[in-house]
Backbone as JSON Lines, residues from 0, in Angstrom:
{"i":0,"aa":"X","n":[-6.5,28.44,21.03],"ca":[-7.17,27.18,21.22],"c":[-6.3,26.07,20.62]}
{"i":1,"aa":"X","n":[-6.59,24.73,21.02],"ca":[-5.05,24.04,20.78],"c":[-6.42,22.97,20.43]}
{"i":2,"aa":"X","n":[-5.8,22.74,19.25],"ca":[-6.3,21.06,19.13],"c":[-5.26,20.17,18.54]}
{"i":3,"aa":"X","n":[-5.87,18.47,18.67],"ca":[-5.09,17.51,18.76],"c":[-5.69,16.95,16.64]}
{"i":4,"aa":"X","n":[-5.38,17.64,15.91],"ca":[-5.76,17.34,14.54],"c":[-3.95,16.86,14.0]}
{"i":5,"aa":"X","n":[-4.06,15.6,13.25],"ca":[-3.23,14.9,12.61],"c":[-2.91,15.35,11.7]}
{"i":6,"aa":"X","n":[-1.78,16.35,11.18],"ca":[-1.93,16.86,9.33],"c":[-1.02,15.55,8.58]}
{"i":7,"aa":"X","n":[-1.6,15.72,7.49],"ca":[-1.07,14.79,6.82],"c":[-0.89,15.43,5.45]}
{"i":8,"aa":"X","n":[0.55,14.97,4.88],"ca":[1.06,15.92,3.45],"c":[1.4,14.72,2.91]}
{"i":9,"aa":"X","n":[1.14,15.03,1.37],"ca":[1.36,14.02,0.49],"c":[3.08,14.42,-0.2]}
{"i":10,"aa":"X","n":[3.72,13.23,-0.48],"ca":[5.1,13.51,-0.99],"c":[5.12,14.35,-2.2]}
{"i":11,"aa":"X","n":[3.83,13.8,-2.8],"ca":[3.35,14.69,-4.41],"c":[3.42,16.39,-3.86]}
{"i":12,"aa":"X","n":[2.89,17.13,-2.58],"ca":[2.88,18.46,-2.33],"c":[4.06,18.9,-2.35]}
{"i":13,"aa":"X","n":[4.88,18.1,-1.29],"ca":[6.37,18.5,-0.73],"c":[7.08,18.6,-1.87]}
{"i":14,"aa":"X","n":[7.1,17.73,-2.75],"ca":[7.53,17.8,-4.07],"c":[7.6,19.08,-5.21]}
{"i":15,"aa":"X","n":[6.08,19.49,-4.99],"ca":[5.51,20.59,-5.88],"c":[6.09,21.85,-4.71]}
{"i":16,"aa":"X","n":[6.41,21.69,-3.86],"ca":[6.68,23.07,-2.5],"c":[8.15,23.12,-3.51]}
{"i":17,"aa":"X","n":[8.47,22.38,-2.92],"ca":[10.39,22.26,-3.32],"c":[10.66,23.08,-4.67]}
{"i":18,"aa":"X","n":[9.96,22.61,-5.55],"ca":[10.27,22.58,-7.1],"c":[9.67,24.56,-7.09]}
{"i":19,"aa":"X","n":[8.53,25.01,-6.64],"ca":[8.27,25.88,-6.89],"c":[9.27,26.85,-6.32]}
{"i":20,"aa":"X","n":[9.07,26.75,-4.09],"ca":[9.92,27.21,-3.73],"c":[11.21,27.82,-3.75]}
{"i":21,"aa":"X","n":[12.28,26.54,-4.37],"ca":[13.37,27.07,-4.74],"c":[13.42,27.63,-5.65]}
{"i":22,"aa":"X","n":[12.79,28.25,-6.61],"ca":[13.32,29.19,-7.39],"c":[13.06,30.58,-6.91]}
{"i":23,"aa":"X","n":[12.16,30.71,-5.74],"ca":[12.17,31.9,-5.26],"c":[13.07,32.19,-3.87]}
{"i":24,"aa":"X","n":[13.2,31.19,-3.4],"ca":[13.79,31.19,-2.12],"c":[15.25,30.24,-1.73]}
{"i":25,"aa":"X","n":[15.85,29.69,-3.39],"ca":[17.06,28.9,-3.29],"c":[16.74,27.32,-2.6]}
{"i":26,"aa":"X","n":[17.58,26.29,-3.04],"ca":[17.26,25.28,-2.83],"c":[17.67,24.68,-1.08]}
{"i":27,"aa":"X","n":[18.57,25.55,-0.71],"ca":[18.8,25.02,0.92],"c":[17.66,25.77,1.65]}
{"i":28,"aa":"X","n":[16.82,27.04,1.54],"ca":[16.17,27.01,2.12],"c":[14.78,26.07,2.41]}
{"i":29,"aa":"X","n":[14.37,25.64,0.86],"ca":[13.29,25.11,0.87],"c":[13.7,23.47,1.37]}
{"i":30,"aa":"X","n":[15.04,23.34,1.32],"ca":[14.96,21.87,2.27],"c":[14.98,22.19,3.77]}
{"i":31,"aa":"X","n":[15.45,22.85,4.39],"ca":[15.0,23.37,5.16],"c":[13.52,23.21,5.93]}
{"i":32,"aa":"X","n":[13.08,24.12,5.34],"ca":[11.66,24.45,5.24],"c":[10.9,22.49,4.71]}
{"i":33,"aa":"X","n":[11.34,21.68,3.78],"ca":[10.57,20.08,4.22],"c":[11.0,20.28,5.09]}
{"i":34,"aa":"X","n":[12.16,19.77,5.9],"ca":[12.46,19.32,7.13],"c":[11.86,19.72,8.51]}
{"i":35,"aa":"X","n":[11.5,21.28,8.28],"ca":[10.43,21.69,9.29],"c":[9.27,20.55,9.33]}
{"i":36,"aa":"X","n":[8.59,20.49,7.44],"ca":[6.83,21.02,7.72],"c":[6.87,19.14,8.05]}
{"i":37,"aa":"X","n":[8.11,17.6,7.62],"ca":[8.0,16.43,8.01],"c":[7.95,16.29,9.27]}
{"i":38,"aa":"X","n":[8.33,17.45,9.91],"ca":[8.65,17.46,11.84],"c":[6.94,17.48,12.12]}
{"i":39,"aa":"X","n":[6.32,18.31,11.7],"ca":[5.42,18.68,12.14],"c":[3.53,17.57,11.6]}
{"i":40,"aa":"X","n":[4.39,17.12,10.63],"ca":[3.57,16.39,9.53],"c":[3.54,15.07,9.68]}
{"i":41,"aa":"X","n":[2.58,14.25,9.02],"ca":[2.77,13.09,8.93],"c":[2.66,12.7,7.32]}
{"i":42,"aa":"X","n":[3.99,12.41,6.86],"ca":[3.88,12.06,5.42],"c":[3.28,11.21,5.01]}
{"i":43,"aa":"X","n":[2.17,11.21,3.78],"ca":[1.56,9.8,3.57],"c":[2.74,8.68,2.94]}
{"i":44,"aa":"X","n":[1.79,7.67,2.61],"ca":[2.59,6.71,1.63],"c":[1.44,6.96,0.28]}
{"i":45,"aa":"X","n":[1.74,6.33,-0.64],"ca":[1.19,6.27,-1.58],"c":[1.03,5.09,-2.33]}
{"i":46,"aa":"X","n":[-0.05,4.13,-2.08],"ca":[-0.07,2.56,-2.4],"c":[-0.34,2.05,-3.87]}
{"i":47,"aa":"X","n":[-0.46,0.88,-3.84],"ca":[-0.31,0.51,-5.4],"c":[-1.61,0.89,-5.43]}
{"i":48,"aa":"X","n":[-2.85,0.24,-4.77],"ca":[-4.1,0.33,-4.52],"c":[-4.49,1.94,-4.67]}
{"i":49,"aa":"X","n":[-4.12,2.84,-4.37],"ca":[-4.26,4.02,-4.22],"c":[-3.9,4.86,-5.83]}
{"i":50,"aa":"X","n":[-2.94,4.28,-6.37],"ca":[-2.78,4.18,-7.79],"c":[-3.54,3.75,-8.68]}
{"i":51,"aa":"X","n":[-4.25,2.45,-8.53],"ca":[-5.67,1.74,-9.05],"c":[-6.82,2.75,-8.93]}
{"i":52,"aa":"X","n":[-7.11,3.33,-7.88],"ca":[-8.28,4.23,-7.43],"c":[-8.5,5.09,-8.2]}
{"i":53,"aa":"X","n":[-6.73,5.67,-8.59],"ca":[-6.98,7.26,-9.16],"c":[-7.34,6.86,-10.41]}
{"i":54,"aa":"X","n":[-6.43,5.75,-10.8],"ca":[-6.87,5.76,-12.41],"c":[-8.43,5.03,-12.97]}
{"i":55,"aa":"X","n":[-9.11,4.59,-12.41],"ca":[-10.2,4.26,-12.06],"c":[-11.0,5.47,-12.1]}
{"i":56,"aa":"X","n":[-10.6,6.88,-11.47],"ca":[-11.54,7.35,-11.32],"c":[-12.05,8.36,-12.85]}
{"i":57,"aa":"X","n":[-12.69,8.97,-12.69],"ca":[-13.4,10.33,-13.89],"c":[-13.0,11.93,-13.77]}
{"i":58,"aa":"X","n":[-12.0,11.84,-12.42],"ca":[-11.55,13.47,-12.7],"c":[-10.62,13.23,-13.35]}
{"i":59,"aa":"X","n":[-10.4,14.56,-13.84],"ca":[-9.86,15.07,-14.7],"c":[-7.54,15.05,-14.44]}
{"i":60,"aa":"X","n":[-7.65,15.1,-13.29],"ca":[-6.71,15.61,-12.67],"c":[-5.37,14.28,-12.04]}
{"i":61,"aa":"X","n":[-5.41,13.12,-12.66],"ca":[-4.32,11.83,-11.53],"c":[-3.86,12.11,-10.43]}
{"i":62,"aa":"X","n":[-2.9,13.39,-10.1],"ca":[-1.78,13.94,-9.21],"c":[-3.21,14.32,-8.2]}
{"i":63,"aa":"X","n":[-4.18,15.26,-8.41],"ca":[-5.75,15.35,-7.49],"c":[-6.35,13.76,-7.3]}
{"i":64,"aa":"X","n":[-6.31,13.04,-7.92],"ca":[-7.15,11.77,-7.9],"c":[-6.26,11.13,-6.92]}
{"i":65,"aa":"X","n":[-5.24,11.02,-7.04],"ca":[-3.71,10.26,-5.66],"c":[-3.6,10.74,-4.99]}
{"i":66,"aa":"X","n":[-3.86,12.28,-4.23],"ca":[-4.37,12.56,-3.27],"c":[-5.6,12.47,-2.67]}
{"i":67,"aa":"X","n":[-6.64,12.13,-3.27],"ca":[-8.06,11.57,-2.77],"c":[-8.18,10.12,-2.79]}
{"i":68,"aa":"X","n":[-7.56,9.59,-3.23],"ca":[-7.52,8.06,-3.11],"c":[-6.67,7.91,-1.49]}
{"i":69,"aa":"X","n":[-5.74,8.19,-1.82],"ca":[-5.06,8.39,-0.37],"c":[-5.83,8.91,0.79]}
{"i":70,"aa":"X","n":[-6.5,9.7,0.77],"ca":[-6.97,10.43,2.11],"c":[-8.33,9.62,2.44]}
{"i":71,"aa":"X","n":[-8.89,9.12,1.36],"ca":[-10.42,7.98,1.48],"c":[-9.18,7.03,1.93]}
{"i":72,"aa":"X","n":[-8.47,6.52,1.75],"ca":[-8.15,5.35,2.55],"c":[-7.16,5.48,3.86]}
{"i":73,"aa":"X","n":[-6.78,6.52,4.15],"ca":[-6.57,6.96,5.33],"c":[-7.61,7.68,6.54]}
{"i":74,"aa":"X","n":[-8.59,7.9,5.43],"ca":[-9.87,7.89,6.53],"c":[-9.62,9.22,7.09]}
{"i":75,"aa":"X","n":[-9.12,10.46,6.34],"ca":[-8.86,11.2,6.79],"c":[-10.08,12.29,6.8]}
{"i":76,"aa":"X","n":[-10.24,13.26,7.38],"ca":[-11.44,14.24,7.88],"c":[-11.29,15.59,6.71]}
{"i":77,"aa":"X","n":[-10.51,15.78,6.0],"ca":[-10.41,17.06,5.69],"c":[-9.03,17.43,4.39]}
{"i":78,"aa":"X","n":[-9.6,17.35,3.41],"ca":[-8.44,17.77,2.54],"c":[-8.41,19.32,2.37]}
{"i":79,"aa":"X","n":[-7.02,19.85,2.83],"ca":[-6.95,20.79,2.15],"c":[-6.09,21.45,1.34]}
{"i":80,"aa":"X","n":[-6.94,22.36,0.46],"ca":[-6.35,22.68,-0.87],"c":[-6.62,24.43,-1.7]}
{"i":81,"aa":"X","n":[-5.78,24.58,-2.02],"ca":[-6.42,25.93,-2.85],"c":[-7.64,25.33,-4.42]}
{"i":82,"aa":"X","n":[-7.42,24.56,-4.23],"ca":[-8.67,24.14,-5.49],"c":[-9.37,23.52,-4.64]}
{"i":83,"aa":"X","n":[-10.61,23.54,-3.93],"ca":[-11.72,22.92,-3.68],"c":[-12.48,22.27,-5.03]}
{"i":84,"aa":"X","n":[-12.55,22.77,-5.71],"ca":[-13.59,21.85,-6.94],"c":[-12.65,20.76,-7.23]}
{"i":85,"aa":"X","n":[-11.3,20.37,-7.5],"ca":[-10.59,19.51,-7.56],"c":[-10.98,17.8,-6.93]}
{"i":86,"aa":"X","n":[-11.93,18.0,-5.54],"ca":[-12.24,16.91,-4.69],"c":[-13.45,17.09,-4.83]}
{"i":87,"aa":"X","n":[-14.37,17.81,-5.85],"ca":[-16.03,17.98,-5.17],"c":[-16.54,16.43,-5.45]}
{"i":88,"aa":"X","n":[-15.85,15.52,-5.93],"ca":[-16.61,14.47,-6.07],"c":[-16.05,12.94,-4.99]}
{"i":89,"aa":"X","n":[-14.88,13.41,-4.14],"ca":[-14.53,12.88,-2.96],"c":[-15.42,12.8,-1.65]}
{"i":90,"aa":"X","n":[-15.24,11.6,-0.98],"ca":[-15.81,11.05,0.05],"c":[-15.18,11.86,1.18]}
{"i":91,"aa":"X","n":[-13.9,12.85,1.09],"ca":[-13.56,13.21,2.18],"c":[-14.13,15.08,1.58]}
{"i":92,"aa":"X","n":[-14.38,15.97,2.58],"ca":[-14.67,17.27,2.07],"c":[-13.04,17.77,2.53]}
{"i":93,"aa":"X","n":[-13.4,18.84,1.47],"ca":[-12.33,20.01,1.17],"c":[-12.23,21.14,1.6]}
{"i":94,"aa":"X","n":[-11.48,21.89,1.54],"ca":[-11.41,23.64,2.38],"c":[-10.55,24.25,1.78]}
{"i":95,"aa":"X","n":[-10.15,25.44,1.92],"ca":[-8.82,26.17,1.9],"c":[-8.41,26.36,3.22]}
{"i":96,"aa":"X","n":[-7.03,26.62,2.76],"ca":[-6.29,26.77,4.26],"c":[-7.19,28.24,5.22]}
{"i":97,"aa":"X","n":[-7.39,28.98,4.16],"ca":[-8.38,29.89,5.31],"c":[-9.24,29.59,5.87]}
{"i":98,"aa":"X","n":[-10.07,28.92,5.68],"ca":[-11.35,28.1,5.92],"c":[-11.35,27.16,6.91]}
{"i":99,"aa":"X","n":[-10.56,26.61,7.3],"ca":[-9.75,25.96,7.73],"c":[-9.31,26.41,9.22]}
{"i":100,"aa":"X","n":[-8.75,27.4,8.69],"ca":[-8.12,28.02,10.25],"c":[-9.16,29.02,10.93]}
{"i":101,"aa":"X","n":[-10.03,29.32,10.14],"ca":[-11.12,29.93,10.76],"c":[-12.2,28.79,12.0]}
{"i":102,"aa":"X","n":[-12.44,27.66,10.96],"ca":[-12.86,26.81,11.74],"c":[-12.51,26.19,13.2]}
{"i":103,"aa":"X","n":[-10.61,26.06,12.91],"ca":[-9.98,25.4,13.88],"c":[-8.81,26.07,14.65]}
{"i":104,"aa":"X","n":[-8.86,27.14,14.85],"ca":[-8.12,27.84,15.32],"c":[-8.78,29.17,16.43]}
């Protein structure tokens, strides 16, 4: 089944991919591997405003709070994450990637 869903990755993930990645898989592969997942992706930006939001907010987490500030103002449908409780207090709902592909796939 094919659908027309927009993914959107924050530079903060690609960041945390890279850094983890290469130590298991060497650093040319995991550039690589961005260069795939930006083909396929739409990278956010990350605004000053979006910076105001997080720190504004009561979780616990900034790097979680700048990705939910971001996705409420991109109006986006669906964060997903291996921590769901991370967003339980976000305007956008959360999943895991299994959850996810069960739904939309």
């Amino acid at each position: 089944m094919q659908h027309n869903n927009t993914v959107f990755v924050s530079p903060l993930s690609l960041k945390d991919l890279y850094y983890i990645g290469a130590k298991r898989f060497g650093r040319d592969a995991m550039r690589m591997a961005i260069q795939s997942i930006v083909t396929i992706c739409t990278v956010t930006d990350c605004s000053s405003i979006d910076c105001i939001n997080a720190a504004d907010s009561n979780e616990p987490d900034f790097e979680d709070d700048l990705i939910r500030a971001t996705a409420e103002r991109l109006n986006v449908d669906i964060i997903i994450t291996r921590d769901e409780t991370a967003f339980s207090h976000s305007l956008v709902r959360s999943m895991n990637a299994e959850r996810y592909l069960e739904l939309f796939t």
